[in-house]
N, C-alpha and C positions, 0 to 999 in steps of 0.2 A: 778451505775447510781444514781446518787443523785441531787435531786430538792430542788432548792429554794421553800420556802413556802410562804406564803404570812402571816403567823400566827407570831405573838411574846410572850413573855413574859414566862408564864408559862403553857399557852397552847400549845406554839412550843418545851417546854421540855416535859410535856407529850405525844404529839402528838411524838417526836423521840424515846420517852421510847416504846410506843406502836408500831412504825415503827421495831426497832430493837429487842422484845419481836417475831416479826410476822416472819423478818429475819430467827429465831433461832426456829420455828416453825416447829415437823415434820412433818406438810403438803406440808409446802411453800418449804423443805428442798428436801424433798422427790421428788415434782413439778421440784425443778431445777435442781434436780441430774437426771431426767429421760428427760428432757428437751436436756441437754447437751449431753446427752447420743445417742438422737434421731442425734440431729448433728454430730455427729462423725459416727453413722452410715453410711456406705459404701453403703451397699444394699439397703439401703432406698433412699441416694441419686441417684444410678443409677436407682430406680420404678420410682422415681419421675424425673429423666429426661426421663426416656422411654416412661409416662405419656403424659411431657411437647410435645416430638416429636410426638405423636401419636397424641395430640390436634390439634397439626399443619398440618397434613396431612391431618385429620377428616377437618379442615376446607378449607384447599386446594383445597378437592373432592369434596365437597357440591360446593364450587366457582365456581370449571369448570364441573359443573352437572357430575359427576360421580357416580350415585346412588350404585352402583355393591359393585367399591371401598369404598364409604362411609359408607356404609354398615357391610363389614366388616373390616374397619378401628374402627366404631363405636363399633363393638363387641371384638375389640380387647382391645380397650381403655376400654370399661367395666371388660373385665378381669383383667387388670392390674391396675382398681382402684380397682375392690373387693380384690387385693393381698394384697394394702396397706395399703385398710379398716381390713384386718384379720390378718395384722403383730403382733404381741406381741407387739414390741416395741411402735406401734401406737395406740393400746389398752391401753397398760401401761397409756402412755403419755396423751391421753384423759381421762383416768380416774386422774392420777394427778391433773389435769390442771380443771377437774371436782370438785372434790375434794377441790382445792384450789380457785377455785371463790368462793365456797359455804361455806367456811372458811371468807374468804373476804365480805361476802355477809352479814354471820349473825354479822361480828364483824362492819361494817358499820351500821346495824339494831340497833348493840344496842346506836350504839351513837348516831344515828339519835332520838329514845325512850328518849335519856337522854336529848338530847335540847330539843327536844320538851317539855319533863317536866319541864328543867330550863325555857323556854318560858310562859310556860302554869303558871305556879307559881310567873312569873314578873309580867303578867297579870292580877295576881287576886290581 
């Protein structure tokens, strides 16, 4: 997935240097190997459609007041989120994807500190 930039010159060559620096990153690497990983799981896909069915019911019963059924439709769906909340795999994956904002986050910080001082310095 690659985006036009709106940047030229030799800020759009730095800015690619630093894109592909982040690419080759064991965060961001590590992020998209457990990312892929998660898709390709089998079993996570059938929680999260058993999930998606169970949402549907849960809203069904509430529709046609069935408090009984909704009830425990509702405790069933909690079960089958806390499965997905304690899978490894979805552990893994938030922590990655954790991991990798906060990667993103200070490497943004710093550039944001650098203009501001190129700013701060045109100013005086």
């Amino acid at each position: 997935m690659t985006q036009e930039l709106p940047i030229e010159g030799p800020t759009e060559v730095e800015l690619n240097s630093l894109i592909e620096i982040l690419k080759k990153n064991e965060v961001i690497t590590r992020y998209q190997e457990v990312k892929e990983n998660i898709k390709e799981n089998r079993a996570l896909e059938q929680l999260i459609e058993a999930i998606k069915s169970k949402q549907k019911e849960a809203a069904a019963f509430e529709h046609y007041a069935k408090p009984a059924a909704a009830e425990k439709t509702a405790a069933e769906l909690a079960d089958l989120n806390k499965q997905l909340k304690d899978s490894i795999a979805v552990q893994q994956y938030r922590e990655a994807l954790w991991d990798a904002n906060e990667l993103l986050e200070n490497v943004i910080g710093i550039i944001q500190r650098g203009i501001d001082d190129a700013v701060e310095k045109d100013e005086v």
